[in-house]
C-alpha positions in Angstrom: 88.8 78.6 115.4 86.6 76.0 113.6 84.8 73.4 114.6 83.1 70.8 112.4 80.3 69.2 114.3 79.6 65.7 112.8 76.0 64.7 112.8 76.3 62.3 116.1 78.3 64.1 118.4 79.3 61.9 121.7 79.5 63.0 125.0 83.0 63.1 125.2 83.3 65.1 121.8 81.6 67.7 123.6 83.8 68.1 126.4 87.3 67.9 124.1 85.5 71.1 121.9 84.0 72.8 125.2 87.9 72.6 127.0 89.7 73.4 123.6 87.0 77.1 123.3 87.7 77.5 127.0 92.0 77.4 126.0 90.7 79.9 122.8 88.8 81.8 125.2 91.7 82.3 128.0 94.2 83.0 125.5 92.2 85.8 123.6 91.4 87.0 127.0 95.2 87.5 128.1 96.0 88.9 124.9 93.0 91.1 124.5 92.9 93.6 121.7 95.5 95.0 119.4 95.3 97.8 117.2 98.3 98.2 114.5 98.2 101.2 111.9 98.5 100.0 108.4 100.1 103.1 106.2 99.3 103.9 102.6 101.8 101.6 101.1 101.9 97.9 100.0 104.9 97.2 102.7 103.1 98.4 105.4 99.9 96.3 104.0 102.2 93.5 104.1 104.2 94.1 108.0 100.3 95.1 109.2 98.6 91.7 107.6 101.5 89.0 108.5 102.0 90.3 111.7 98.1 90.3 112.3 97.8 86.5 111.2 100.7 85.6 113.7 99.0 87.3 116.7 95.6 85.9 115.7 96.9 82.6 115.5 99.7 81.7 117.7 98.5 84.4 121.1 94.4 84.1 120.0 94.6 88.3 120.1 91.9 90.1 118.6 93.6 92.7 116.0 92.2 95.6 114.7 93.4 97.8 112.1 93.6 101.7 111.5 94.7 103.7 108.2 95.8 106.6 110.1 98.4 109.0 107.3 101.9 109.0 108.6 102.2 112.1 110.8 98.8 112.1 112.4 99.2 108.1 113.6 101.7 109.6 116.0 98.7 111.6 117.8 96.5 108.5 117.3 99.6 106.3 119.6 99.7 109.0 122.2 96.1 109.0 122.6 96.3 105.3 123.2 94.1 104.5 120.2 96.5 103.0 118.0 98.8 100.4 119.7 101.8 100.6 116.8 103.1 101.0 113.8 105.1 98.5 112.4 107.4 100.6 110.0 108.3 104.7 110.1 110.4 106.2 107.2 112.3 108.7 109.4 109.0 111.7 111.0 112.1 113.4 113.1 109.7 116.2 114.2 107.6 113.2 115.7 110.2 111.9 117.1 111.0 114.5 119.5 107.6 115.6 120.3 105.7 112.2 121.1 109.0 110.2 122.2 111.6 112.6 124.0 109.4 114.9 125.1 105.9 113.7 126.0 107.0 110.1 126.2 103.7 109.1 125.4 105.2 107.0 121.8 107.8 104.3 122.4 110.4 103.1 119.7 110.2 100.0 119.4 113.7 98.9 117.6 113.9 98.1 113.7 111.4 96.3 111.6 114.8 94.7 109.6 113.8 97.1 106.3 116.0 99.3 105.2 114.8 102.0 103.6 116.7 103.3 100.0 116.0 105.7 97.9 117.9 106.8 94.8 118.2 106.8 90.9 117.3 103.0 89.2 117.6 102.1 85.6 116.2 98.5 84.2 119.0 96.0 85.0 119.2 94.7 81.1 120.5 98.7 80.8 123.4 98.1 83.5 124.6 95.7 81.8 124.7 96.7 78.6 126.3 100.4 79.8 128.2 98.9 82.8 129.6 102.4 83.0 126.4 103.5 84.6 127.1 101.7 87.9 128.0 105.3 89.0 126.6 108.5 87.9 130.2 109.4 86.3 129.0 107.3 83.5 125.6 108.8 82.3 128.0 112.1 81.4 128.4 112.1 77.9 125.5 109.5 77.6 122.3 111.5 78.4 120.7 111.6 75.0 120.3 107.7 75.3 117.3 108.7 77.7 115.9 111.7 75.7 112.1 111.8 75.0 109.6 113.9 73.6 109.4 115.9 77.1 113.0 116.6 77.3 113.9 117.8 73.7 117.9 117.4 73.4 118.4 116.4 77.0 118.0 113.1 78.1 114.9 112.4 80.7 114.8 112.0 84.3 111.6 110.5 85.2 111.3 112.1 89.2 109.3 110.4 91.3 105.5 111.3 93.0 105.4 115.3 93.4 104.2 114.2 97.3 107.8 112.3 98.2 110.3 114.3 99.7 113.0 114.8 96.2 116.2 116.6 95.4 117.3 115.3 91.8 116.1 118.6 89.9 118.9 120.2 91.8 121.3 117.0 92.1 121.4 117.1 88.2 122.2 120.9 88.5 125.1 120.1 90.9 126.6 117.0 88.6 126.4 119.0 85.6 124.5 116.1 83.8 122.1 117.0 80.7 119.4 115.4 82.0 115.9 117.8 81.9 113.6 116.6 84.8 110.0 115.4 84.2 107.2 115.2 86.2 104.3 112.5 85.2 102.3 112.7 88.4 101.7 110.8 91.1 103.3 107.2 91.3 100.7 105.1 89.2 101.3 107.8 86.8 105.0 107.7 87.2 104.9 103.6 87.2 103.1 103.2 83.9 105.9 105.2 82.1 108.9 103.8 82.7 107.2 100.0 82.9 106.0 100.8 79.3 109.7 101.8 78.7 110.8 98.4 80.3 108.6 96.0 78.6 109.6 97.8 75.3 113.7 97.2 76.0 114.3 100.8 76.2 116.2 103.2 78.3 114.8 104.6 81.0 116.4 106.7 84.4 114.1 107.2 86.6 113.7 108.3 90.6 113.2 104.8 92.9 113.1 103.3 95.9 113.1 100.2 98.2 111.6 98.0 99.4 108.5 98.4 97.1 106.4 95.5 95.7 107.1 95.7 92.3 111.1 95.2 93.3 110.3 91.8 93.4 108.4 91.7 89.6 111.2 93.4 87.5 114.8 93.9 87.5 116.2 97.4 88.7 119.8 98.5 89.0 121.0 101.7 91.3 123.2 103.9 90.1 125.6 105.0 93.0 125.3 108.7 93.4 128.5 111.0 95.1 128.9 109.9 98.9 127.5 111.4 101.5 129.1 114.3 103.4 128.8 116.9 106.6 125.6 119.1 105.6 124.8 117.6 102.3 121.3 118.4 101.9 118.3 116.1 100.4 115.6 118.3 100.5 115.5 121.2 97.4 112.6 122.6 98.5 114.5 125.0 101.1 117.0 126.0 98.7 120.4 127.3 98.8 123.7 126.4 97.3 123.3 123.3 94.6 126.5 121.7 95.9 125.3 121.0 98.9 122.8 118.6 97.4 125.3 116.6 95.3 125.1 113.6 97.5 123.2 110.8 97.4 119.8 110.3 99.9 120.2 109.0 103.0 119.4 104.8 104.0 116.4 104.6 106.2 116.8 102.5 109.2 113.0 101.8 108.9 111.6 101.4 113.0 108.3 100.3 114.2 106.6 102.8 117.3 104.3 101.5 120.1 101.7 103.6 122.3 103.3 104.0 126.0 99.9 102.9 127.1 100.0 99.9 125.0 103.6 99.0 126.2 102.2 99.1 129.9 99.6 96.9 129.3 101.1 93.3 130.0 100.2 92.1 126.6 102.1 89.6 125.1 102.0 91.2 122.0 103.9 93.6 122.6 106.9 91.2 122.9 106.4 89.4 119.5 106.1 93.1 117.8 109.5 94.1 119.8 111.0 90.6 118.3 109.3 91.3 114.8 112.0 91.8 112.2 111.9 90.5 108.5 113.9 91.3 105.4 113.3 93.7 102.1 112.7 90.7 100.1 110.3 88.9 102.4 108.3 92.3 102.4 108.7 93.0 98.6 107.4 89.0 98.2 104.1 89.7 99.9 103.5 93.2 99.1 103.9 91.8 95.6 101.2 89.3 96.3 98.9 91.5 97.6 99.2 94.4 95.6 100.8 93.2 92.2 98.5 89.9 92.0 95.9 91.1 94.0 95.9 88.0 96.6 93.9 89.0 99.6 96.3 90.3 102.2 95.1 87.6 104.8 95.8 84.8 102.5 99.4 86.6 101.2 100.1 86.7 105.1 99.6 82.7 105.6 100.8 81.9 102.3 104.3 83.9 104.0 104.0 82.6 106.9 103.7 78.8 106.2 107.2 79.0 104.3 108.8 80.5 106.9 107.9 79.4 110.4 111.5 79.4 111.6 111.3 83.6 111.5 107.8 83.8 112.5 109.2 81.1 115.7 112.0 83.9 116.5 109.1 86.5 117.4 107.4 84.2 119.3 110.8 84.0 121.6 110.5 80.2 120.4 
């Protein structure tokens, strides 16, 4: 909170600041201290920092922030030294240890994200080849795509080596002439097909959402085969091709809380259980923070004063 002390101050000033510290005071006292993880993405940058400014601001918490990678934070809750994570793309394994077996993670409901993952071309592409609203439609059309990387074929641009991928075999199992091509890791990745992009030209590439630059330029999914019993999304274990000709799973993306910080009577723990928002709001200040660089505090306000009817909702208002 600040206070601007004029030059005279009168005796009665003094009291009205002294009681309105003392209401500061009580309030960050009942709250106490939270400690959310922020993850090494923009949308968790963006959950961690608007969430942060809401607790600051409306329950006079003290928050703290971690950067602990996606797997270990799970350790970090059970040992009660981070309080939650505000958005979990599906750590099954984690799942069972910390929550249904040592009980000492909580879920904590959905964050309101979902979670997709699939193959994107630039919208000005869908609608000139509205044929490509289904992967049926790239057959015949591949070469559009080639490049010098993929000779006669056309090019699939896969995604960061890191993320969990199947489209090296899902071309395999559709019979598409598509050669798959690695660029690196997602900056790497990024610059290709937005060179592509800003120059007009086709481009098919590996994608997802939410992610801040969703919100910057125009991107089209191409529905893949539906989703059946034992389809399989992850090539590195092997096995039959056909069994991977589906598309990847939606993500129901959930937030976690330490069992010791969902004991502790904090009201926090309330407004993160009631914190929900939508791709687009996340997209709109991850793009902020990340695409124009606005400091994640000020993206958070600059959210948050435009829509105070949500942020009302988590306060139980």
């Amino acid at each position: 909170m600040k206070i601007r002390v004029a030059v005279l101050v009168s005796a009665a000033f003094v009291v009205v600041v002294a009681l309105t510290g003392g209401s500061a005071a009580a309030k960050s006292t009942a709250c106490g201290t939270v400690t959310i993880n922020e993850q090494a993405w923009a949308g968790s940058t963006a959950n961690t920092y608007v969430v942060k400014n809401v607790l600051q601001k409306s329950l006079g918490c003290k928050v703290n922030i971690t950067k602990v990678a996606e797997v270990p934070v799970y350790q970090a809750m059970a040992d009660g030294k981070t309080d939650a994570i505000l958005e979990d793309w599906g750590h099954v394994p984690q799942w069972n240890q910390y929550v249904t077996k040592q009980k000492t993670v909580v879920r904590a409901g959905p964050n309101g994200v979902t979670g997709v993952i699939g193959w994107y071309i630039p919208t000005y592409l869908m609608k000139q080849h509205p044929e490509f609203k289904t992967w049926k439609g790239l057959k015949g059309e591949e070469s559009l795509f080639k490049s010098p990387e993929s000779g006669s074929q056309g090019m699939f641009l896969g995604g960061d080596p890191s993320y969990q991928q199947k489209d090296q075999t899902l071309i395999k199992a559709l019979g598409l002439n598509l050669k798959f091509v690695s660029v690196g890791a997602e900056p790497a990745q990024v610059a290709r097909w937005e060179q592509l992009y800003k120059q007009k030209k086709p481009v098919l590439f590996y994608w997802y959402d939410p992610q801040y630059l969703n919100a910057q330029y125009k991107l089209s999914q191409i529905q893949l085969p539906a989703r059946f019993k034992g389809c399989q999304d992850d090539e590195s274990k092997g096995g039959d091709p056909a069994k991977y000709a589906c598309s990847y799973p939606s993500y129901t993306l959930e937030k976690f809380f330490s069992a010791k910080f969902v004991k502790s009577g904090s009201p926090a723990v309330a407004v993160l259980k009631r914190f929900t928002w939508t791709n687009a709001d996340q997209n709109t200040v991850a793009g902020a923070i990340a695409g124009q660089h606005v400091d994640p505090d000020k993206a958070a306000k600059a959210w948050i004063a435009k829509n105070q009817a949500k942020v009302n909702k988590w306060l139980g208002k």
